[in-house]
VEXKOLSE-978062 format. One record per atom (N, C-alpha, C): residue number from 0; residue in three letters; chain; atom name; x negated, y, z negated. Coordinates in steps of 0.001 Angstrom, whole numbers, plus 500000, padded with zeros to 6 digits. Layout:
% VEXKOLSE-978062
[NUM,'Ala','A','CA',[X,Y,Z]]
...
END
This chain:
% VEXKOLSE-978062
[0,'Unk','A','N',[518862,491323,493704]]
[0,'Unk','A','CA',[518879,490707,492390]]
[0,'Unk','A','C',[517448,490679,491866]]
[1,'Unk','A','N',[517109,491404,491094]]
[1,'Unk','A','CA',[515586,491695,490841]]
[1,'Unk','A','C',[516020,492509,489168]]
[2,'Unk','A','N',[516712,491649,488600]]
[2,'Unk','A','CA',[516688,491468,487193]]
[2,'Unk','A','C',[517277,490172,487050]]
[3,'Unk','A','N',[516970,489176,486186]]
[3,'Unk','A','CA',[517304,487525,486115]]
[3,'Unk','A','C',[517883,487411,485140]]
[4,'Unk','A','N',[518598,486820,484557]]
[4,'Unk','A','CA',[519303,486365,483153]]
[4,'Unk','A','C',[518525,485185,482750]]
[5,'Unk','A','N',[517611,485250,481917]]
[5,'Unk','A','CA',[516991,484064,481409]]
[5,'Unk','A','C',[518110,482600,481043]]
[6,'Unk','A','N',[519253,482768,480738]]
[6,'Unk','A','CA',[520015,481378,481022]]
[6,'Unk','A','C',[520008,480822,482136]]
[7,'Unk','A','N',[519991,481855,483226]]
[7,'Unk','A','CA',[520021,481238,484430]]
[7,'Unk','A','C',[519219,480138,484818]]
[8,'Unk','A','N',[517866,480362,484145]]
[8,'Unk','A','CA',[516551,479533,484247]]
[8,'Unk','A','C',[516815,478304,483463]]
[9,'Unk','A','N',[517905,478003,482772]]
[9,'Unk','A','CA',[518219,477007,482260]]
[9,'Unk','A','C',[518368,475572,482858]]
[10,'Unk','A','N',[519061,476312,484326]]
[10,'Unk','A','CA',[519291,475085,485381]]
[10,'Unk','A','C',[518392,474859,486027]]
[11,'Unk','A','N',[517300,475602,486297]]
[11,'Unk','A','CA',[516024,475419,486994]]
[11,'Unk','A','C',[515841,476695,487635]]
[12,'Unk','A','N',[514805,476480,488636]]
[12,'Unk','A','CA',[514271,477920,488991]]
[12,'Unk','A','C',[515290,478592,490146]]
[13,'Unk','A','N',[515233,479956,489938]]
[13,'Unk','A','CA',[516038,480793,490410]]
[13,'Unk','A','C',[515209,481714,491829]]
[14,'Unk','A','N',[515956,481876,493376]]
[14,'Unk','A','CA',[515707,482356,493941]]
[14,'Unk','A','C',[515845,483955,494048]]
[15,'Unk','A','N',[515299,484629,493961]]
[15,'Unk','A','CA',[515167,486577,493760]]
[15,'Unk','A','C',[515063,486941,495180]]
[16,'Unk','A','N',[515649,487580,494943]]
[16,'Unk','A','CA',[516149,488592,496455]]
[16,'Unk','A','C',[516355,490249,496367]]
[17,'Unk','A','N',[516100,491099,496937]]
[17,'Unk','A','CA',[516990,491934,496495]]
[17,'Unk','A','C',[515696,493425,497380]]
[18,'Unk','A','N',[516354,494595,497275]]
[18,'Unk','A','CA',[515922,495607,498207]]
[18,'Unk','A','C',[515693,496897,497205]]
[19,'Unk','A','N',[514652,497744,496865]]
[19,'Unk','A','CA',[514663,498541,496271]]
[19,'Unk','A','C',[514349,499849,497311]]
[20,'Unk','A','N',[515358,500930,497314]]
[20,'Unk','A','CA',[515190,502101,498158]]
[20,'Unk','A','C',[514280,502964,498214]]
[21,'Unk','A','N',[513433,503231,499122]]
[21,'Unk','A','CA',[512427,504456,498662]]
[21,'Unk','A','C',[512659,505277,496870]]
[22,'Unk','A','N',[513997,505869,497586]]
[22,'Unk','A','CA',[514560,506926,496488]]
[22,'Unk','A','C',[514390,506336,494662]]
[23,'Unk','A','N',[514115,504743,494304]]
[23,'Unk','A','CA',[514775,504415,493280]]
[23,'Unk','A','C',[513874,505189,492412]]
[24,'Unk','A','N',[514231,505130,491252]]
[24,'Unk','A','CA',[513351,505997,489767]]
[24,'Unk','A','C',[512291,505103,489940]]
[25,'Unk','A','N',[511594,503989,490254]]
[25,'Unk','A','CA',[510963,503229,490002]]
[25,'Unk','A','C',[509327,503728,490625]]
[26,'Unk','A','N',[509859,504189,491934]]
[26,'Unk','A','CA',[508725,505122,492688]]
[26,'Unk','A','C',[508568,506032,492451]]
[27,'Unk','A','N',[508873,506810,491180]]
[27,'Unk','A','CA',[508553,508131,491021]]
[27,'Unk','A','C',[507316,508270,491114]]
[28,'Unk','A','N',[506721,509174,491376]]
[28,'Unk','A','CA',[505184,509719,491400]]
[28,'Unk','A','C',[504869,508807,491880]]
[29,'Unk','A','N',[505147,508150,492908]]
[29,'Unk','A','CA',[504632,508068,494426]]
[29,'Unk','A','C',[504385,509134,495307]]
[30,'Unk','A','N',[503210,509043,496168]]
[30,'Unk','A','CA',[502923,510244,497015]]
[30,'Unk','A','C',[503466,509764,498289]]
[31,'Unk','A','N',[503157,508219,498459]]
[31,'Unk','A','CA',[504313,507671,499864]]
[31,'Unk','A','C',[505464,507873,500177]]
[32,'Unk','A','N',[505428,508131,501960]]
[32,'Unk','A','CA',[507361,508110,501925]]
[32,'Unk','A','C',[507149,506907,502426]]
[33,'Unk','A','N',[508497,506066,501969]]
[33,'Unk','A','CA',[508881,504798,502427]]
[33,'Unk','A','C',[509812,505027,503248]]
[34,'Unk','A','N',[509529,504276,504479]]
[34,'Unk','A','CA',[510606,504417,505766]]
[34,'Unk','A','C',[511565,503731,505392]]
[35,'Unk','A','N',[511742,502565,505067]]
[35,'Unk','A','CA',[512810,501438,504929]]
[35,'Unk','A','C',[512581,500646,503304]]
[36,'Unk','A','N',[513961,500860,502621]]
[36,'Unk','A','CA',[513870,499975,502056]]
[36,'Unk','A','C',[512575,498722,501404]]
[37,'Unk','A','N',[511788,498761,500240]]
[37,'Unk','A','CA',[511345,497284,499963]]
[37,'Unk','A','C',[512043,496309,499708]]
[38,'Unk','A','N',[512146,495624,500564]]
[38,'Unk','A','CA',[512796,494008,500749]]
[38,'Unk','A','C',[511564,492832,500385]]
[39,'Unk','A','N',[512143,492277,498503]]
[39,'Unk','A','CA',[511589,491299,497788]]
[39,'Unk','A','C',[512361,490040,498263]]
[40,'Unk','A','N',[511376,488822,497787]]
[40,'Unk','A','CA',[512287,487564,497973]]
[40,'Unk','A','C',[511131,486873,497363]]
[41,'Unk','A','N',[511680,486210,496562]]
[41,'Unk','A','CA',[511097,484809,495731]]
[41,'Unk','A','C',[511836,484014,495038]]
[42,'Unk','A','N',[510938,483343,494015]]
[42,'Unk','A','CA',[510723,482087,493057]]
[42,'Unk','A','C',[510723,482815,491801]]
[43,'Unk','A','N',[511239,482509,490643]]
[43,'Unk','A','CA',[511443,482886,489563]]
[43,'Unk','A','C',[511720,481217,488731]]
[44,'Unk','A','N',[510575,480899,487922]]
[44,'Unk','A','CA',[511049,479621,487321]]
[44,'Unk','A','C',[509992,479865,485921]]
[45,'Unk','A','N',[510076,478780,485110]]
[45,'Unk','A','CA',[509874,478542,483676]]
[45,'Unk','A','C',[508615,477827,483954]]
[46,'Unk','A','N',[507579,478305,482938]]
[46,'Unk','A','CA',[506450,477410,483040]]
[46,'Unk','A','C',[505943,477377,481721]]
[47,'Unk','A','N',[507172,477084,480546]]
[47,'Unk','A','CA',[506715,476764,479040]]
[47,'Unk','A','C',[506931,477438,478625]]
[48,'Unk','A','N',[507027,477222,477106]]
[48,'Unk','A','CA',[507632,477543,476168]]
[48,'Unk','A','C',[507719,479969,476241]]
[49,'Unk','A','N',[508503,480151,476503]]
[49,'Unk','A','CA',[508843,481632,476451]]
[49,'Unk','A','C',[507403,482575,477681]]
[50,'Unk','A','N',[507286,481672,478534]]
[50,'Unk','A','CA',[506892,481631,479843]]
[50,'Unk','A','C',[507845,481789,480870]]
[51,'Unk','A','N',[507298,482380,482013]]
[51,'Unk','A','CA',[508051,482749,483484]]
[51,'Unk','A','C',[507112,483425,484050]]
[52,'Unk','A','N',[506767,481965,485445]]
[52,'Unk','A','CA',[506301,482186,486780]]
[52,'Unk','A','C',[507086,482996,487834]]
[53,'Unk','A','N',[506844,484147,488427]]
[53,'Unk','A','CA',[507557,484309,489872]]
[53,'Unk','A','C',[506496,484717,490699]]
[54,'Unk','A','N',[506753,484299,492217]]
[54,'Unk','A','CA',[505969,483550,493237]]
[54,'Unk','A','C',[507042,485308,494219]]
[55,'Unk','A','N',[506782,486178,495035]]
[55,'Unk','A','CA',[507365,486475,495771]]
[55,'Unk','A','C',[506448,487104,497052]]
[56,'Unk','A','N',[507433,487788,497941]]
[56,'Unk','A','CA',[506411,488545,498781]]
[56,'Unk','A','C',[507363,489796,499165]]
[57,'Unk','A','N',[507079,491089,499392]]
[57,'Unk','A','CA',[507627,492171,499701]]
[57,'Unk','A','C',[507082,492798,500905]]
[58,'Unk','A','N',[508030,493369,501679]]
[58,'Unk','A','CA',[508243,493976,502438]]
[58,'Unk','A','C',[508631,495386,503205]]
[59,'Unk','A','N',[508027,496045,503585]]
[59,'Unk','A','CA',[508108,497394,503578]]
[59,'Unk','A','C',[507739,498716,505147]]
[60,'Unk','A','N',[508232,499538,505222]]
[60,'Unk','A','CA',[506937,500124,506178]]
[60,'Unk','A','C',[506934,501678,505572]]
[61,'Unk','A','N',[505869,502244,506000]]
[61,'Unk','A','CA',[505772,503731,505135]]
[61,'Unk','A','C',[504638,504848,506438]]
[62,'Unk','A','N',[505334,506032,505976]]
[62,'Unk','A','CA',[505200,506920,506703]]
[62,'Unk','A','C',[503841,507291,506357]]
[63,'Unk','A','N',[502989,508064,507358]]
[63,'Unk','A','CA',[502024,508849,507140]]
[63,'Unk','A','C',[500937,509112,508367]]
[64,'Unk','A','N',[499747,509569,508517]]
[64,'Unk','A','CA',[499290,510727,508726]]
[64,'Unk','A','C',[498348,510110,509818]]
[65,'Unk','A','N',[497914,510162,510950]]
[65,'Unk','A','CA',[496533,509000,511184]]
[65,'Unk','A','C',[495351,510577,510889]]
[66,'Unk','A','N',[494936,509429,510144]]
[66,'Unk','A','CA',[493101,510528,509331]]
[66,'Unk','A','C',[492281,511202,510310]]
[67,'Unk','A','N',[492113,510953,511935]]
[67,'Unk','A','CA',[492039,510974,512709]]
[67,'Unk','A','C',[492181,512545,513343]]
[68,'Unk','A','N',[493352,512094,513927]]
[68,'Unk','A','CA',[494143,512705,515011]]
[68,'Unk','A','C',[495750,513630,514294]]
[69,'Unk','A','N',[495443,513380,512901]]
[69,'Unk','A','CA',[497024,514037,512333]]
[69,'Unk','A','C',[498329,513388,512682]]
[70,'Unk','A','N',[498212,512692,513974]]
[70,'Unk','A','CA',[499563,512715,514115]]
[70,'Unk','A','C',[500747,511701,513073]]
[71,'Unk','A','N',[501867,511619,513480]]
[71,'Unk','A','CA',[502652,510200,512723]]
[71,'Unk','A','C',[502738,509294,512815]]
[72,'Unk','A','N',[502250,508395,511419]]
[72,'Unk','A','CA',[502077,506907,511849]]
[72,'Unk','A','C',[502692,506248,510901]]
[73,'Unk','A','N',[503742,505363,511189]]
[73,'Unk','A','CA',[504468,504369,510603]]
[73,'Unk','A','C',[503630,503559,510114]]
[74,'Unk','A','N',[503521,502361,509225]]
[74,'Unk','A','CA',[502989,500940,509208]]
[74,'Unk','A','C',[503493,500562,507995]]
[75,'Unk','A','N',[503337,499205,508616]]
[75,'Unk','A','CA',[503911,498024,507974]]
[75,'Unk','A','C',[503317,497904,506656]]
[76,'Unk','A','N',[503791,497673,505350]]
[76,'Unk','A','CA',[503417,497453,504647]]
[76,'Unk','A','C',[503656,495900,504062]]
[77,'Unk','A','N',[503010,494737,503466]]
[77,'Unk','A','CA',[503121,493516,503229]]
[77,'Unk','A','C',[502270,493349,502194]]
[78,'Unk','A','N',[502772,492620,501111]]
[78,'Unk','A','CA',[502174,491728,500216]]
[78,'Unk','A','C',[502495,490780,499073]]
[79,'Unk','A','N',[501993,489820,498517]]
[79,'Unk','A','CA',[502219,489072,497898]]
[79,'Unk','A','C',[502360,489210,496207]]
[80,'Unk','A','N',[503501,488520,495854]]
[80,'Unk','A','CA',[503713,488554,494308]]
[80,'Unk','A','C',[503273,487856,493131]]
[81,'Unk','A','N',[502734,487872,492541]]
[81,'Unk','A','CA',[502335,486709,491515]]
[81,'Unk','A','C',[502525,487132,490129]]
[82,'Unk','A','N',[503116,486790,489275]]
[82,'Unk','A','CA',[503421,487292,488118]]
[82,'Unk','A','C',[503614,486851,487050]]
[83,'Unk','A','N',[502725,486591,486105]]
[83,'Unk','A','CA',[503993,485565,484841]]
[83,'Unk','A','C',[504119,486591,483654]]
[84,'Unk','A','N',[505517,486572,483382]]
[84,'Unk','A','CA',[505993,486765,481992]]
[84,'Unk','A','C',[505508,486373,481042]]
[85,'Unk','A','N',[505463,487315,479939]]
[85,'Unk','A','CA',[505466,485871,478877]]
[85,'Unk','A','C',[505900,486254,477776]]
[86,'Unk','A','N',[506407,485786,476561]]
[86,'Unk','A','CA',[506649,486284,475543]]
[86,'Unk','A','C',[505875,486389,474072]]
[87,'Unk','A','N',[504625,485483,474680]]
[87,'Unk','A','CA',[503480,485498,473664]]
[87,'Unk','A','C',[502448,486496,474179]]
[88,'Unk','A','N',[502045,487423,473151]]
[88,'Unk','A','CA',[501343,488846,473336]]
[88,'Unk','A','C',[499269,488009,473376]]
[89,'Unk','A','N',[499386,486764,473237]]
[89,'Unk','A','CA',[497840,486248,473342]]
[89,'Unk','A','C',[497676,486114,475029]]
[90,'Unk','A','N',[499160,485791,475819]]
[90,'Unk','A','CA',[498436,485193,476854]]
[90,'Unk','A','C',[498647,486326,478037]]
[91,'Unk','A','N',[498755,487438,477453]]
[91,'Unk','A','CA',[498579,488895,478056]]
[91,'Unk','A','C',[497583,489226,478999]]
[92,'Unk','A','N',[496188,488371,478429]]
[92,'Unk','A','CA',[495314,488614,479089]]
[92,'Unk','A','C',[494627,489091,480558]]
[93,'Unk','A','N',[495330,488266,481389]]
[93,'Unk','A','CA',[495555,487948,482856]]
[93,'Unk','A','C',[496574,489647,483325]]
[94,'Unk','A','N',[495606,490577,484163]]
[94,'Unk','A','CA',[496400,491219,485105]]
[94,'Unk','A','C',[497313,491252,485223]]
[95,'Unk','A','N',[497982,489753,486019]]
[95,'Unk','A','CA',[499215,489669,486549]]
[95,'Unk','A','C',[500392,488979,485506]]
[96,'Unk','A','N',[499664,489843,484221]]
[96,'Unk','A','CA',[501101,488732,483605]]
[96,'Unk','A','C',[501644,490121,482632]]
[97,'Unk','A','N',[503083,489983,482186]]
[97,'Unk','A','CA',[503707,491205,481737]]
[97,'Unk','A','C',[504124,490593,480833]]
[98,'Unk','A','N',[504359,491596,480086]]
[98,'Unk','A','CA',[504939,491244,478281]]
[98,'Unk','A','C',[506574,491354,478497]]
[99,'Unk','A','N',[507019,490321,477790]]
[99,'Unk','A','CA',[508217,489876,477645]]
[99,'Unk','A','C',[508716,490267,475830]]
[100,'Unk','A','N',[509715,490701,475479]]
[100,'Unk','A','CA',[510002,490605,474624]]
[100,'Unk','A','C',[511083,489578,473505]]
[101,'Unk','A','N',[510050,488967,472768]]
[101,'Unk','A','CA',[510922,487550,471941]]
[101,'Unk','A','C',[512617,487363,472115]]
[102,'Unk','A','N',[513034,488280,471751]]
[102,'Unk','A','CA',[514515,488795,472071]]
[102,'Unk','A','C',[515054,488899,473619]]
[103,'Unk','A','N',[514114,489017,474579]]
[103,'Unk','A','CA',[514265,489698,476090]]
[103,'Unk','A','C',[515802,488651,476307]]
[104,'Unk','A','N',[516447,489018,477001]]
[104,'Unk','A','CA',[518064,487989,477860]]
[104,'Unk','A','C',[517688,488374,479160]]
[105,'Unk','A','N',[516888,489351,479676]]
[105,'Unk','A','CA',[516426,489533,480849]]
[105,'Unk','A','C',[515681,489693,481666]]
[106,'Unk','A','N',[514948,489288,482710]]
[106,'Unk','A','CA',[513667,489537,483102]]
[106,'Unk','A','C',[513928,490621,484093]]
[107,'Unk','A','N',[512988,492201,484023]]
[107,'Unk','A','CA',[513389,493190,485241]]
[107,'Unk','A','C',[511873,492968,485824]]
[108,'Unk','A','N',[512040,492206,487106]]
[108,'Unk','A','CA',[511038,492303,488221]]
[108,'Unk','A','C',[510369,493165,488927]]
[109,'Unk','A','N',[511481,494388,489039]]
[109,'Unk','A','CA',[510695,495593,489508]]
[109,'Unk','A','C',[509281,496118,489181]]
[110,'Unk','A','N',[508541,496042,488183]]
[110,'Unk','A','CA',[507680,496445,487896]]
[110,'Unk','A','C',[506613,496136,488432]]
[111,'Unk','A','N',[506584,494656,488686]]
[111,'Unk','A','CA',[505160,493782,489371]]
[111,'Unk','A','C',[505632,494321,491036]]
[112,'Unk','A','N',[506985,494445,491639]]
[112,'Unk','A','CA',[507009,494994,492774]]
[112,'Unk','A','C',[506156,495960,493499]]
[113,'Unk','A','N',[506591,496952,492136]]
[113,'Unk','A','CA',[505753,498624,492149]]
[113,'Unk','A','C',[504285,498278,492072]]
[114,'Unk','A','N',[503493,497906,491087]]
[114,'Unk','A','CA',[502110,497152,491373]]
[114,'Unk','A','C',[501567,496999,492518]]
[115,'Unk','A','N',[502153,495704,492894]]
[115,'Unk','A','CA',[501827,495072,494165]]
[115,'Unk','A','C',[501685,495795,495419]]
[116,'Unk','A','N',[502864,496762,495404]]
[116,'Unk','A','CA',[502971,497914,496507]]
[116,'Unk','A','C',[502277,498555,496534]]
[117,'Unk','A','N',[502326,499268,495284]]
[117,'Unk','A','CA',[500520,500522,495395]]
[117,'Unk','A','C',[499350,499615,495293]]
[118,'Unk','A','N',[499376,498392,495363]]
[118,'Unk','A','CA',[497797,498241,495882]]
[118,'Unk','A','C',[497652,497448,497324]]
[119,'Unk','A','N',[499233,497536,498024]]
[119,'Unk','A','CA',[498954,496709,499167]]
[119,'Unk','A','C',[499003,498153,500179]]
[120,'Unk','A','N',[499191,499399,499995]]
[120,'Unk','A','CA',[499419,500621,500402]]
[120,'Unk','A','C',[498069,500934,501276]]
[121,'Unk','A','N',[497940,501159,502013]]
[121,'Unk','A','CA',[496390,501286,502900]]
[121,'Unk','A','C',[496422,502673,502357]]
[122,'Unk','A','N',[494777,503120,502271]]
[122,'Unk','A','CA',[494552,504475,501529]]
[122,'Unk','A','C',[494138,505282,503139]]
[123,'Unk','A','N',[493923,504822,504069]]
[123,'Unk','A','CA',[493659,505868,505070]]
[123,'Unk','A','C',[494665,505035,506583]]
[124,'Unk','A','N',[495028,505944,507456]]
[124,'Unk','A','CA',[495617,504886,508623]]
[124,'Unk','A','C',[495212,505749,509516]]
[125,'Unk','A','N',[495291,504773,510743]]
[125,'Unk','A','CA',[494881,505784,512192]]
[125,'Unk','A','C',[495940,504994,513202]]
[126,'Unk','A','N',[495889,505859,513700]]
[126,'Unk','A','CA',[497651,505592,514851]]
[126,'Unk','A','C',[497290,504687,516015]]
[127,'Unk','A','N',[495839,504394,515924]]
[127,'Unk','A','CA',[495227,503321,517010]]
[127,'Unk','A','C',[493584,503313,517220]]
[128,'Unk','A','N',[492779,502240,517058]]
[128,'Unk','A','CA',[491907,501696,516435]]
[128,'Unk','A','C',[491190,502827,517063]]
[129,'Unk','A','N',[491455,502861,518863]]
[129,'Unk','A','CA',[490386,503895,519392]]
[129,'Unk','A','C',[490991,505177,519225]]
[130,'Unk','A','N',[491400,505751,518338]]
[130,'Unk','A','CA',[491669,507580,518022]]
[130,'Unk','A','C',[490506,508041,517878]]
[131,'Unk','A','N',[490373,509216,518968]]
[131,'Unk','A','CA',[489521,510014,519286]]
[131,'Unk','A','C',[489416,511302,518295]]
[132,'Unk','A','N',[491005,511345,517666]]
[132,'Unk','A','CA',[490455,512484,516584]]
[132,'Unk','A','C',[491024,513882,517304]]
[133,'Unk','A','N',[490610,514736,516536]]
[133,'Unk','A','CA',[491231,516413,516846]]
[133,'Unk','A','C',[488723,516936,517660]]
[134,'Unk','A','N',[489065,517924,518158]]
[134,'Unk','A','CA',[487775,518635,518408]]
[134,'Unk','A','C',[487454,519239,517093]]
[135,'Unk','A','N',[485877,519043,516528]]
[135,'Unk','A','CA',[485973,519769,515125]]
[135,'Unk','A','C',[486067,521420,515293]]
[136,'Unk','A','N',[485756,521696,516868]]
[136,'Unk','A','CA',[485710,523171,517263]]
[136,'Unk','A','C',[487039,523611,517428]]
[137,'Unk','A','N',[487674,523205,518555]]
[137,'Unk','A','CA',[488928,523900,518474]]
[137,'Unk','A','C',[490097,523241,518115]]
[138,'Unk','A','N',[489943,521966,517854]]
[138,'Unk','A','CA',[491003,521425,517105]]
[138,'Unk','A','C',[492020,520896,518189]]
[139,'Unk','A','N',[491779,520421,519487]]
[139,'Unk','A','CA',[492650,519737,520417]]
[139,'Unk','A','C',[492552,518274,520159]]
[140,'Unk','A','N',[493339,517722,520350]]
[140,'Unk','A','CA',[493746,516477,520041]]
[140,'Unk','A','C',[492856,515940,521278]]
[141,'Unk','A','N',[492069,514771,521287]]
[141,'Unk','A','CA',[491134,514500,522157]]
[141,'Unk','A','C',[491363,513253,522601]]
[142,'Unk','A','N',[492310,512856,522387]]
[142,'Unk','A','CA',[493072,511729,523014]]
[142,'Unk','A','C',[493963,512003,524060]]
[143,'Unk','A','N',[493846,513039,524421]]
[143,'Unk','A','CA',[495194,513612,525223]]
[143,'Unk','A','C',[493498,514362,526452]]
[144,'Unk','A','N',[492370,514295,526297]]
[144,'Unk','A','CA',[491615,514732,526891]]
[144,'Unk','A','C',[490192,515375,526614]]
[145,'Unk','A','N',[489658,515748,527340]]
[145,'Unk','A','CA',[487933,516638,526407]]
[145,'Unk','A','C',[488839,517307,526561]]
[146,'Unk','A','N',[488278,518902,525403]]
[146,'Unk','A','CA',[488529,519880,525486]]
[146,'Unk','A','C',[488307,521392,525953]]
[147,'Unk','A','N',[486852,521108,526521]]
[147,'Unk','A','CA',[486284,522010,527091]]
[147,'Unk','A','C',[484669,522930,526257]]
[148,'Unk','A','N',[484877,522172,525223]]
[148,'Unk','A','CA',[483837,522859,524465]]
[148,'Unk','A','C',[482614,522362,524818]]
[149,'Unk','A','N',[481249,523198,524601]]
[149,'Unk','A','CA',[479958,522762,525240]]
[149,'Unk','A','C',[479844,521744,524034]]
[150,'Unk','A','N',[478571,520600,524319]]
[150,'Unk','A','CA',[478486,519557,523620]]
[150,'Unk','A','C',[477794,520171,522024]]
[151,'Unk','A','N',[477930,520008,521065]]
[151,'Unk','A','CA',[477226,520290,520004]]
[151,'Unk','A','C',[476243,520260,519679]]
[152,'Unk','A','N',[475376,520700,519453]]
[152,'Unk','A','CA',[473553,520892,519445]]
[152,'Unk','A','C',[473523,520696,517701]]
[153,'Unk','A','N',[472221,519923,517504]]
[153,'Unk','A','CA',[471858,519761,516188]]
[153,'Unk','A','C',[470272,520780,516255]]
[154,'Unk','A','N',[471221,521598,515413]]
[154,'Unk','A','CA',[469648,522698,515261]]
[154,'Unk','A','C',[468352,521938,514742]]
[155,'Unk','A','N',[468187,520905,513985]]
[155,'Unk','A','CA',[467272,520140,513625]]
[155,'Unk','A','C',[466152,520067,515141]]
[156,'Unk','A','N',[466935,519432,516151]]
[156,'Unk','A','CA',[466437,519856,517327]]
[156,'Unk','A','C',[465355,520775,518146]]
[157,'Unk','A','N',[466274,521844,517463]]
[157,'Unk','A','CA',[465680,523288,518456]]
[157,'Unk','A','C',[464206,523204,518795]]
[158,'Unk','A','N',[463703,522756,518057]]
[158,'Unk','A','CA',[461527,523175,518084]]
[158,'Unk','A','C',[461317,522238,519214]]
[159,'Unk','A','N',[462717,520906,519645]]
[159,'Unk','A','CA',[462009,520049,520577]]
[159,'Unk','A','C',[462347,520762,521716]]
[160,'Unk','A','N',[463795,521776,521377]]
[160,'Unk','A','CA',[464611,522066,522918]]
[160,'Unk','A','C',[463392,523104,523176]]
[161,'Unk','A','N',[463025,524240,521826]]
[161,'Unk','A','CA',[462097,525404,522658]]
[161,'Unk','A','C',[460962,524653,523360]]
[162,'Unk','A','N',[460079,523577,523130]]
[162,'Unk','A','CA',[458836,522850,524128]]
[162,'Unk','A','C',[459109,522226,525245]]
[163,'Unk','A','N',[460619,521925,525014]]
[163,'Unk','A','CA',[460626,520804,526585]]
[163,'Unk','A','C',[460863,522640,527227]]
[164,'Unk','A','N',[461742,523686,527169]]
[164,'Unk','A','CA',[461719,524440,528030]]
[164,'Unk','A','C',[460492,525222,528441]]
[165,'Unk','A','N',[459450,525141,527379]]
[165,'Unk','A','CA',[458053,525917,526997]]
[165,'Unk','A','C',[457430,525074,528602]]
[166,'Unk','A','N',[457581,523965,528451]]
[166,'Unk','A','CA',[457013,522593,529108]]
[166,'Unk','A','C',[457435,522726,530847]]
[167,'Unk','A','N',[458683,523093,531029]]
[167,'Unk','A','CA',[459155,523168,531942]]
[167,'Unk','A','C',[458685,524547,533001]]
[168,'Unk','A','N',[458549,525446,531688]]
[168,'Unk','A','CA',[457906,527260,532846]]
[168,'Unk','A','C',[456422,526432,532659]]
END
């Protein structure tokens, strides 16, 4: 239930619930896949004259990549809702508040959902804090072991490596 009937708010504030599927139109041009369902739940109440507070938190987990090591990494996605409606175009001001229209009979919540999600979305993930990563040489996954490659030399170096060997004959 993540569209409200403003009568409803008549009796007092209304509890919101409700699950939006990866698939809905709402995520279009999303680059995330969503593993499961976003599962919303809140507060939806009146806070003056052609005003509406909702209070929620969403729930989620989403597929992708660890930056790392490539491999697949699930995670949890979580965050909080804050939102007011309103139907006066002055008190717009505020981020978190969405335009309502004088006429509106309905409030559709989805929108502050979608928000909230793309900015609670982590922009990089790694499949575990200590990922070792791929070899930049041959590209073995280095969590699974070294790979055999000699250690990498910084040519910046070289003038010290040619004297210590100069040093050594």
């Amino acid at each position: 239930m993540l569209q409200v009937d403003l009568r409803e708010l008549a009796r007092g504030p209304v509890d919101t619930q409700g699950q939006l599927a990866g698939s809905d139109p709402l995520f279009e041009g999303v680059t995330v896949a969503l593993v499961e369902p976003v599962c919303v739940a809140g507060r939806l109440q009146a806070a003056g004259e052609g005003r509406f507070y909702w209070r929620a938190s969403l729930r989620t987990r989403m597929a992708g990549e660890c930056r790392r090591c490539l491999a697949a990494v699930t995670v949890p996605v979580v965050a909080d809702v804050d939102a007011l409606f309103s139907q006066d175009p002055d008190a717009l001001e505020d981020p978190n508040s969405y335009p309502l229209a004088r006429d509106a009979t309905a409030i559709d919540l989805r929108v502050p959902v979608r928000e909230e999600l793309l900015l609670a979305l982590p922009q990089w993930v790694v499949c575990r804090d200590d990922c070792r990563g791929l070899c930049p040489r041959c590209g073995t996954d280095l969590n699974a072991g070294p790979c055999g490659c000699p250690p990498a030399t910084d040519q910046r170096w070289s003038g010290l490596t040619a004297l210590k060997h100069k040093l050594r004959d």
